[in-house]
N, CA, C, O and CB atoms as a CASP TS submission, in Angstrom:
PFRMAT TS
TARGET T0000
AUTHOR 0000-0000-0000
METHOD Language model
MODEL 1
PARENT N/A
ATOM      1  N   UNK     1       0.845  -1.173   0.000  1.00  0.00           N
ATOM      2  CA  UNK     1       0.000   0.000   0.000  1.00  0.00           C
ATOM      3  C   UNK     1       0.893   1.240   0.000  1.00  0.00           C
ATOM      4  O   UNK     1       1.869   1.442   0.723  1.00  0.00           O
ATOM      5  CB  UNK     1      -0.963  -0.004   1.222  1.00  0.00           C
ATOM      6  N   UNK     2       0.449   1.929  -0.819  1.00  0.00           N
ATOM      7  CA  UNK     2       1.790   3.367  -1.009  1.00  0.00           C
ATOM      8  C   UNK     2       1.504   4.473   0.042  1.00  0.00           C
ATOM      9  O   UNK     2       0.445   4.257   0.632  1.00  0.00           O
ATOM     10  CB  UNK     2       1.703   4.376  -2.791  1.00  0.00           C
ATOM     11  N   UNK     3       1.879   5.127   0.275  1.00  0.00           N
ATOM     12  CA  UNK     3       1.962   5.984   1.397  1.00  0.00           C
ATOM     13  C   UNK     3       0.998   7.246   1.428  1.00  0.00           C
ATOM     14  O   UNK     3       0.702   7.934   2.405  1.00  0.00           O
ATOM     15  CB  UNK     3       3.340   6.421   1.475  1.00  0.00           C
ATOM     16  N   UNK     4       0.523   7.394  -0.083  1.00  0.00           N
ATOM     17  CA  UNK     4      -0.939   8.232  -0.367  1.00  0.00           C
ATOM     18  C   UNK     4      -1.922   7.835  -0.503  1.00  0.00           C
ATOM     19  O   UNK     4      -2.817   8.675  -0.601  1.00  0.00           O
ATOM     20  CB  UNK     4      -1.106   8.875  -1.272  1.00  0.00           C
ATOM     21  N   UNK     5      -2.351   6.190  -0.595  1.00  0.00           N
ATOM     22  CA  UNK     5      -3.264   6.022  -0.318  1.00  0.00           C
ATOM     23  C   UNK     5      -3.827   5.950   0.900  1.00  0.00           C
ATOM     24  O   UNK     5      -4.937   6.331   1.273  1.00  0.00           O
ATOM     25  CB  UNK     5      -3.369   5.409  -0.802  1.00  0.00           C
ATOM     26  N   UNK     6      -2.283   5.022   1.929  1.00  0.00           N
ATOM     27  CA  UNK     6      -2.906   5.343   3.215  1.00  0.00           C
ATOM     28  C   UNK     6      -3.576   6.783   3.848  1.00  0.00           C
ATOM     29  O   UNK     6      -4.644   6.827   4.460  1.00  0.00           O
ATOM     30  CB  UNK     6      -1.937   5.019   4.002  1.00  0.00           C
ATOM     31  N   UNK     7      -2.824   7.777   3.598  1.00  0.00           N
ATOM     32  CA  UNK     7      -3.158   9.103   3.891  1.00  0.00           C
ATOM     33  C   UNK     7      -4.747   9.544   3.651  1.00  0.00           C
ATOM     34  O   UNK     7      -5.569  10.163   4.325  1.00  0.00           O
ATOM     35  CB  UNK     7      -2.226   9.936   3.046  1.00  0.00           C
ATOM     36  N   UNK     8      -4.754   8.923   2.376  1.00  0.00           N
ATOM     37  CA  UNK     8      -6.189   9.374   1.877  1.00  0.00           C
ATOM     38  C   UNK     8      -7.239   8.674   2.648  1.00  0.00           C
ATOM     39  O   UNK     8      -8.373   9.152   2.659  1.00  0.00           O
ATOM     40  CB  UNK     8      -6.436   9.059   0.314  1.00  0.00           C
ATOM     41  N   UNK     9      -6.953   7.511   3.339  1.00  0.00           N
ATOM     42  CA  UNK     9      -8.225   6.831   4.014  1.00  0.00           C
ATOM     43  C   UNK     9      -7.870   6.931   5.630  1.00  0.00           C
ATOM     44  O   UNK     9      -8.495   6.161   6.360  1.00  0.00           O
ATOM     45  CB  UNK     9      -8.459   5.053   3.456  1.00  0.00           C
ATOM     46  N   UNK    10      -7.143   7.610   6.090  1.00  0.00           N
ATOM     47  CA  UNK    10      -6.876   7.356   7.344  1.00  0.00           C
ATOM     48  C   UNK    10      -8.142   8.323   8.276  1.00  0.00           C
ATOM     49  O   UNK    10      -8.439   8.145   9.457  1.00  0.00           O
ATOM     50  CB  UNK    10      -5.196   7.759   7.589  1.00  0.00           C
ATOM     51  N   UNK    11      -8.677   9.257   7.420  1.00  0.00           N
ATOM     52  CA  UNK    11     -10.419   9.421   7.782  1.00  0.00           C
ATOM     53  C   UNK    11     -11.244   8.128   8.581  1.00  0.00           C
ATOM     54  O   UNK    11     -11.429   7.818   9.758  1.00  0.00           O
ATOM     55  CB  UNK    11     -11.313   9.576   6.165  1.00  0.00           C
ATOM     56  N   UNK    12     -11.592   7.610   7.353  1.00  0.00           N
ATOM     57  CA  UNK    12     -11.970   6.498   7.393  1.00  0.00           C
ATOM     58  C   UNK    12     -11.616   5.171   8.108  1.00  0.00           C
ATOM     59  O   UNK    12     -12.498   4.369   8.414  1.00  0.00           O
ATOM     60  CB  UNK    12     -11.944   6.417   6.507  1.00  0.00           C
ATOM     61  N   UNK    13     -10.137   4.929   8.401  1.00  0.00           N
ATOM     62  CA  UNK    13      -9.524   4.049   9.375  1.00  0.00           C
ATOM     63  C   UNK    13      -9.697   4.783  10.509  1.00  0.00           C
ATOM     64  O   UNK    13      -9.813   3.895  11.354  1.00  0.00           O
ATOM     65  CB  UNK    13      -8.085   3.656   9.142  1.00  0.00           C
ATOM     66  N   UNK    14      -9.803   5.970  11.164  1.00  0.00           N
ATOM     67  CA  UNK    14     -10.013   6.185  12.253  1.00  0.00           C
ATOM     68  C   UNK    14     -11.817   5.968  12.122  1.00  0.00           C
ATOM     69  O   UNK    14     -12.367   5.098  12.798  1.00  0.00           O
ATOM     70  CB  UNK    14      -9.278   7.586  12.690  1.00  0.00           C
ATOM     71  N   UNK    15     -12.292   6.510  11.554  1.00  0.00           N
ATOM     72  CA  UNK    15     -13.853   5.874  11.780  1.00  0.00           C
ATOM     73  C   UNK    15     -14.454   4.962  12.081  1.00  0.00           C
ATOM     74  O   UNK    15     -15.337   4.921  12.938  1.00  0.00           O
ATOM     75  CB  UNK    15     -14.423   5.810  11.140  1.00  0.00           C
ATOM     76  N   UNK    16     -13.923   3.802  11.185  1.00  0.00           N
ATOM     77  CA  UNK    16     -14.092   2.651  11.686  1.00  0.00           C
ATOM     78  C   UNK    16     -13.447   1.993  12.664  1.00  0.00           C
ATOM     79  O   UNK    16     -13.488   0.762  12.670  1.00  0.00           O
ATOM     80  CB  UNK    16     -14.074   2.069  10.944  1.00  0.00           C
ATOM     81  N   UNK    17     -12.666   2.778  13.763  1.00  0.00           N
ATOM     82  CA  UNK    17     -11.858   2.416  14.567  1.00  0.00           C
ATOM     83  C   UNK    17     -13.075   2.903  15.790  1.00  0.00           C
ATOM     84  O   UNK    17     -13.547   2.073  16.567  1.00  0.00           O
ATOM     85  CB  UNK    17     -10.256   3.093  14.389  1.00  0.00           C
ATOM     86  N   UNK    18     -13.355   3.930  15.802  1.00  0.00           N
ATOM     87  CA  UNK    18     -14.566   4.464  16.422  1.00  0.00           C
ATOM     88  C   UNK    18     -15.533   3.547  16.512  1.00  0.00           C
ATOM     89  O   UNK    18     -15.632   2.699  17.400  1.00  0.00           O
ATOM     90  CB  UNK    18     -15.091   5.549  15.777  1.00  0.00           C
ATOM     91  N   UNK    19     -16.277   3.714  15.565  1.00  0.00           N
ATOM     92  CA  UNK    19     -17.529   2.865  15.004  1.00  0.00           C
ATOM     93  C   UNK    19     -17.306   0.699  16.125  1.00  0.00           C
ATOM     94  O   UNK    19     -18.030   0.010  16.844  1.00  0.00           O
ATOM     95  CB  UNK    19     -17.096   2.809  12.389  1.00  0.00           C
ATOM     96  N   UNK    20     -16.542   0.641  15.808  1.00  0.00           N
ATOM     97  CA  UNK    20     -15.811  -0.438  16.480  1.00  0.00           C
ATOM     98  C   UNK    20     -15.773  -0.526  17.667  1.00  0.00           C
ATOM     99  O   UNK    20     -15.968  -1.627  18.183  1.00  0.00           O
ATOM    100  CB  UNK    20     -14.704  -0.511  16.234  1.00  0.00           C
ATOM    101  N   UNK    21     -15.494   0.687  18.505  1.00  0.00           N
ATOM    102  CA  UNK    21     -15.210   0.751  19.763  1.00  0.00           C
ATOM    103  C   UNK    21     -16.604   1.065  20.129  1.00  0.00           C
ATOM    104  O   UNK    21     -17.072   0.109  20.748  1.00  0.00           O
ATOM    105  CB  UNK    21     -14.078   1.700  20.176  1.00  0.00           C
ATOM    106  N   UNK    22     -17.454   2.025  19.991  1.00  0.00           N
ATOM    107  CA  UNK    22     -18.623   2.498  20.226  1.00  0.00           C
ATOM    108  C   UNK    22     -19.531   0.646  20.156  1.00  0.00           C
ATOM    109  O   UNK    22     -20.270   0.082  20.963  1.00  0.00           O
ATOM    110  CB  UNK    22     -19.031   3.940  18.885  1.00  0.00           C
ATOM    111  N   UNK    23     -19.122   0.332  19.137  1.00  0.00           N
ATOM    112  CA  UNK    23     -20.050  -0.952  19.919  1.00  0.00           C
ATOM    113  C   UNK    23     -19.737  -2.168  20.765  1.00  0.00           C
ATOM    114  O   UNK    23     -20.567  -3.021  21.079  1.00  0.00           O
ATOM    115  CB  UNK    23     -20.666  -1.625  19.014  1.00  0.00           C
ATOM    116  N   UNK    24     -18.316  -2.162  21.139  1.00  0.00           N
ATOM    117  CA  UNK    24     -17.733  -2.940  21.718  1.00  0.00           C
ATOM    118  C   UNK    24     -17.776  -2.635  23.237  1.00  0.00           C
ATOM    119  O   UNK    24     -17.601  -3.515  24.080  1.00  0.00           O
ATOM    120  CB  UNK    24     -16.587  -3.016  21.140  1.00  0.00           C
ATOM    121  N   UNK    25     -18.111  -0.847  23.653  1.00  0.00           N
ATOM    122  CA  UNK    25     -17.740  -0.590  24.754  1.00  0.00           C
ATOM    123  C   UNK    25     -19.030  -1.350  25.792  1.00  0.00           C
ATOM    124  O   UNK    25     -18.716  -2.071  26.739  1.00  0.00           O
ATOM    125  CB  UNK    25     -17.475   1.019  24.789  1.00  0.00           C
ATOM    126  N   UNK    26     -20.595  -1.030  25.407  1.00  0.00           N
ATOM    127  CA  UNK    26     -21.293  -1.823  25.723  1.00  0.00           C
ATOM    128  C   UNK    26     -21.240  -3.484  26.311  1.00  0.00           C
ATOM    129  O   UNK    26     -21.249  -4.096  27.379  1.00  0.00           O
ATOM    130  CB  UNK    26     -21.751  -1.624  24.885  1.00  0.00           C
ATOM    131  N   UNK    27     -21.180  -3.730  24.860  1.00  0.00           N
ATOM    132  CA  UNK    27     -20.715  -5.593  24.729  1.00  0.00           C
ATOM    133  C   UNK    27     -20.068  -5.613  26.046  1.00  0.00           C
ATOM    134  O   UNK    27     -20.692  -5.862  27.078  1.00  0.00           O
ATOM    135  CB  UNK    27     -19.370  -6.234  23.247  1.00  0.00           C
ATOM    136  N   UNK    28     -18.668  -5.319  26.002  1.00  0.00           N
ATOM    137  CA  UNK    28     -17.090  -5.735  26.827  1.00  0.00           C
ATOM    138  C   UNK    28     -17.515  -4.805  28.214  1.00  0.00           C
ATOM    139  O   UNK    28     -16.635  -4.601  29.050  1.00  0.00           O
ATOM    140  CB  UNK    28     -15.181  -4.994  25.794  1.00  0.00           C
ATOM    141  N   UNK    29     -18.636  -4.356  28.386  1.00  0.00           N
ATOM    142  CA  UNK    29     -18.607  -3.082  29.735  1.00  0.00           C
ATOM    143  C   UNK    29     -17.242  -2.510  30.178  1.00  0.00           C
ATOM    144  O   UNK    29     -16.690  -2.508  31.278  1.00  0.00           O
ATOM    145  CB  UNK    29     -19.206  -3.733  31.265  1.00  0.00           C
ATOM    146  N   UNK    30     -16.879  -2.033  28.988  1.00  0.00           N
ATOM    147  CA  UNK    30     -15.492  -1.081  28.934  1.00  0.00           C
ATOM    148  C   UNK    30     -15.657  -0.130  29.658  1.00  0.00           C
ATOM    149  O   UNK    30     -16.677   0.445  29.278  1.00  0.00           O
ATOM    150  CB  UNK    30     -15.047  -0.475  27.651  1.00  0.00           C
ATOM    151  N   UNK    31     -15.013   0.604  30.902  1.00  0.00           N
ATOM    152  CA  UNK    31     -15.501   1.630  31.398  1.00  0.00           C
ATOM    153  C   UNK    31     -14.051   2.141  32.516  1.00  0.00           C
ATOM    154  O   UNK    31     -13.628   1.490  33.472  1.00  0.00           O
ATOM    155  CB  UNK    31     -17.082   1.199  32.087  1.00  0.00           C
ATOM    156  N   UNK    32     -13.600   3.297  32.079  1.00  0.00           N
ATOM    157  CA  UNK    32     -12.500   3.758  32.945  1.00  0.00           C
ATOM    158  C   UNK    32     -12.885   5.262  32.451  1.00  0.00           C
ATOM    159  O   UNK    32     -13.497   5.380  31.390  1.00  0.00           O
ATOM    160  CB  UNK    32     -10.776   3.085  32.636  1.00  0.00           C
ATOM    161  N   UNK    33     -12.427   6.745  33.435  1.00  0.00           N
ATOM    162  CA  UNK    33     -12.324   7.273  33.631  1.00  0.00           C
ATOM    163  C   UNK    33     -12.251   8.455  32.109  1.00  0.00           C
ATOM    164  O   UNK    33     -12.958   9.442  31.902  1.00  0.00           O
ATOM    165  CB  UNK    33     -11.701   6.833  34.515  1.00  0.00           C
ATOM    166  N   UNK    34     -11.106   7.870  31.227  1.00  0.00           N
ATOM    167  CA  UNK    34     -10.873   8.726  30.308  1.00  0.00           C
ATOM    168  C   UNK    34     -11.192   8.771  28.633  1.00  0.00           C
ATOM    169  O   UNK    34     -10.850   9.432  27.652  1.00  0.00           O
ATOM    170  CB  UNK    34      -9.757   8.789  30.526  1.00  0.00           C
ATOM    171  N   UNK    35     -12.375   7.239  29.083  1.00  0.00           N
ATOM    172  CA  UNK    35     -12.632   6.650  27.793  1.00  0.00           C
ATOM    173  C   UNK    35     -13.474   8.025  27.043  1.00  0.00           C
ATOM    174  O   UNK    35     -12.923   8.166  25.951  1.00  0.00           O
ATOM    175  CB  UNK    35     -13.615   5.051  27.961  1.00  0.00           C
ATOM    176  N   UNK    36     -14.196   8.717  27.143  1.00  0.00           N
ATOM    177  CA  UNK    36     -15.089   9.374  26.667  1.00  0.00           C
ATOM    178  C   UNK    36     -14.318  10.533  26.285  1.00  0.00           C
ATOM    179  O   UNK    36     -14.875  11.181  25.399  1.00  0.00           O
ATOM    180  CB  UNK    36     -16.188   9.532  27.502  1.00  0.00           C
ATOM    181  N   UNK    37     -13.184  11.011  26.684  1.00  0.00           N
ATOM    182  CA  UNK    37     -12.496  11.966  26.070  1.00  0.00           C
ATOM    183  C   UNK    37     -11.782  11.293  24.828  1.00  0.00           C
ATOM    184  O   UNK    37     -11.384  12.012  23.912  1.00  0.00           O
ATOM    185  CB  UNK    37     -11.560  12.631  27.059  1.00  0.00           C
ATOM    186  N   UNK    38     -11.628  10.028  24.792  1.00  0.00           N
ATOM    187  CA  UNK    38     -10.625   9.559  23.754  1.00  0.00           C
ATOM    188  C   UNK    38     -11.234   9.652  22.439  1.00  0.00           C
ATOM    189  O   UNK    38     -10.593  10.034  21.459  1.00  0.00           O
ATOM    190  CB  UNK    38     -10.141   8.103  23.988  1.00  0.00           C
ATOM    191  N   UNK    39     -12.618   9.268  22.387  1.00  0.00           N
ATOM    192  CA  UNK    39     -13.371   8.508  22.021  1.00  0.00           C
ATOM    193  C   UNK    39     -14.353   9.995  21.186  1.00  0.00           C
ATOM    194  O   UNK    39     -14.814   9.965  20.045  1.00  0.00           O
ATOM    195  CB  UNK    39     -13.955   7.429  23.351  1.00  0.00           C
ATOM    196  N   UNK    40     -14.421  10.846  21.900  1.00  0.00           N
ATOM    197  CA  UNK    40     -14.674  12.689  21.568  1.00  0.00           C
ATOM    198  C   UNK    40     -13.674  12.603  20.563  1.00  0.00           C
ATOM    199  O   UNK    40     -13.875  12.334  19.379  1.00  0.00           O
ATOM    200  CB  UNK    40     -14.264  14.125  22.984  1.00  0.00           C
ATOM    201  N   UNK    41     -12.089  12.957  21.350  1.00  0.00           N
ATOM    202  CA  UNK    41     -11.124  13.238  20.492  1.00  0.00           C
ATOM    203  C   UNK    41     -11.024  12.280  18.826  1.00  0.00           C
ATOM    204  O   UNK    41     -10.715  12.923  17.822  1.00  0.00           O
ATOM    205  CB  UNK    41      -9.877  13.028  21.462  1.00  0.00           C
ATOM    206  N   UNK    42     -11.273  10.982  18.730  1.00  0.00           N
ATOM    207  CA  UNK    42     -11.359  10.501  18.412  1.00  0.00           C
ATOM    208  C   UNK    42     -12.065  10.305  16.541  1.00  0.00           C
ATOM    209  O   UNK    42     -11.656  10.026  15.414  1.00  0.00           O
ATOM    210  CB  UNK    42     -11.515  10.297  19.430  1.00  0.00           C
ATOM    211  N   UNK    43     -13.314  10.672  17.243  1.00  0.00           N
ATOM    212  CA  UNK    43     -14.521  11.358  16.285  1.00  0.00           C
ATOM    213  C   UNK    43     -13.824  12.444  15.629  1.00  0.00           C
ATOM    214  O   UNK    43     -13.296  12.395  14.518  1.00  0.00           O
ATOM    215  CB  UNK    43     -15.927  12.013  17.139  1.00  0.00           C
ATOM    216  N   UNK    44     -13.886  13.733  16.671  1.00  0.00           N
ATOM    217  CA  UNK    44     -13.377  14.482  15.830  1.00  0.00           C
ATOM    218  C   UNK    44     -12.048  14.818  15.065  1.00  0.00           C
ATOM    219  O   UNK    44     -11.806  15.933  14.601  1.00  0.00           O
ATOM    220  CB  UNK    44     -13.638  15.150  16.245  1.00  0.00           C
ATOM    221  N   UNK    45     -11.057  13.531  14.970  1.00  0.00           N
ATOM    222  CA  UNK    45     -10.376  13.374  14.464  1.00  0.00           C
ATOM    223  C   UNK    45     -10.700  13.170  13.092  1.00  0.00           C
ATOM    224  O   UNK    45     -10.482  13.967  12.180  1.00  0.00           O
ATOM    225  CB  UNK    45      -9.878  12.756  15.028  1.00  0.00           C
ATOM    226  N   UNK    46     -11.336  11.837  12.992  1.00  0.00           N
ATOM    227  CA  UNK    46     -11.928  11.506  12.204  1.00  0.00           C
ATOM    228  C   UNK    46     -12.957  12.518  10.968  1.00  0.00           C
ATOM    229  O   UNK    46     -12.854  12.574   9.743  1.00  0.00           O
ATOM    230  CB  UNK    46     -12.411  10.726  12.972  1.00  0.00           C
ATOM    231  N   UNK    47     -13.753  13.098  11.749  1.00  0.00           N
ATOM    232  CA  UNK    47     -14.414  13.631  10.546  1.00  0.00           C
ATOM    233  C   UNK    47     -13.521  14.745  10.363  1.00  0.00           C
ATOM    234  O   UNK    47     -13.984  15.184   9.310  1.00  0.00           O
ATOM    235  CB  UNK    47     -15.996  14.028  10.668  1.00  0.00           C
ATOM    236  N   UNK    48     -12.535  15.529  10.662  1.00  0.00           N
ATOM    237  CA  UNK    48     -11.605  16.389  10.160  1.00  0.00           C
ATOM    238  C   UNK    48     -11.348  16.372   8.992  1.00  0.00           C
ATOM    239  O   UNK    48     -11.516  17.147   8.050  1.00  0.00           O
ATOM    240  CB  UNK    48     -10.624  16.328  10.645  1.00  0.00           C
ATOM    241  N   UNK    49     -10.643  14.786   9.224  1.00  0.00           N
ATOM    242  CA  UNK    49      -9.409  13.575   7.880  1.00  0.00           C
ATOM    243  C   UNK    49     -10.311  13.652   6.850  1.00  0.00           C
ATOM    244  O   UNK    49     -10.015  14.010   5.711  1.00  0.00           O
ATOM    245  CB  UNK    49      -9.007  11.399   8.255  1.00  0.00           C
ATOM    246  N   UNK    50     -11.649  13.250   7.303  1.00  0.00           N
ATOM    247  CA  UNK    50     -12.904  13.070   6.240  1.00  0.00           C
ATOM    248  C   UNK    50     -13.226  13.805   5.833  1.00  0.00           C
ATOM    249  O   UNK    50     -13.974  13.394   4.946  1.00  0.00           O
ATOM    250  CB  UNK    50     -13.941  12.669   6.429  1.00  0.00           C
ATOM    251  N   UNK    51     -13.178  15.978   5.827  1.00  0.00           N
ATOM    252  CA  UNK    51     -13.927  16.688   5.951  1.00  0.00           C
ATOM    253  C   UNK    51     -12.737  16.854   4.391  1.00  0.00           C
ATOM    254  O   UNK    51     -12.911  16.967   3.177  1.00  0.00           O
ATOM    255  CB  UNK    51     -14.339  17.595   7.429  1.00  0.00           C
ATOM    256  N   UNK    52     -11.440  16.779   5.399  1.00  0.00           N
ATOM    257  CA  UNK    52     -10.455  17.373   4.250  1.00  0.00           C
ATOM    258  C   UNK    52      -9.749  16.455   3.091  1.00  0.00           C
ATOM    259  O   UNK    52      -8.699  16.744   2.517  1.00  0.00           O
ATOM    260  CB  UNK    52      -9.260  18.015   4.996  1.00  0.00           C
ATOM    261  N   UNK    53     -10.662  15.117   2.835  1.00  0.00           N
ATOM    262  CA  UNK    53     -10.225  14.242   2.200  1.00  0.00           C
ATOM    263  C   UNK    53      -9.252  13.486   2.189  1.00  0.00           C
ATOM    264  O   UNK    53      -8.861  13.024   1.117  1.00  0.00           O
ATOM    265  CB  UNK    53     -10.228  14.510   1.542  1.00  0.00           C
ATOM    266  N   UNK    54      -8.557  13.145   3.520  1.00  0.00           N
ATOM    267  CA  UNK    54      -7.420  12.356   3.483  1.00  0.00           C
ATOM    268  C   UNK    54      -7.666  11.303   4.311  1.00  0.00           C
ATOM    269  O   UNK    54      -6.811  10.431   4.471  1.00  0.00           O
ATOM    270  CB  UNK    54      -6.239  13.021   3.826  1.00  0.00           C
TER
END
């Protein structure tokens, strides 16, 4: 995989990294202190990458 394509989907790899966790946290009763900031940060990582096409 060349090094611009990764770039271009890493939107999207963080999304579905999200998307993933958001339903796992339930399932696994994941629960510590700083999960919900990560998980904020996270998102809005994501739709940034996505906003600006990479």
């Amino acid at each position: 995989m060349s090094k611009i394509k990764l770039t271009k989907s890493m939107g999207m790899i963080l999304l579905g990294i999200w998307l993933i966790l958001t339903g796992l946290i339930p399932v696994l009763k994941l629960n510590f202190s700083g999960f919900p900031v990560i998980m904020e940060v996270l998102a809005i990582a994501a739709g940034v990458l996505i906003l600006l096409g990479r």
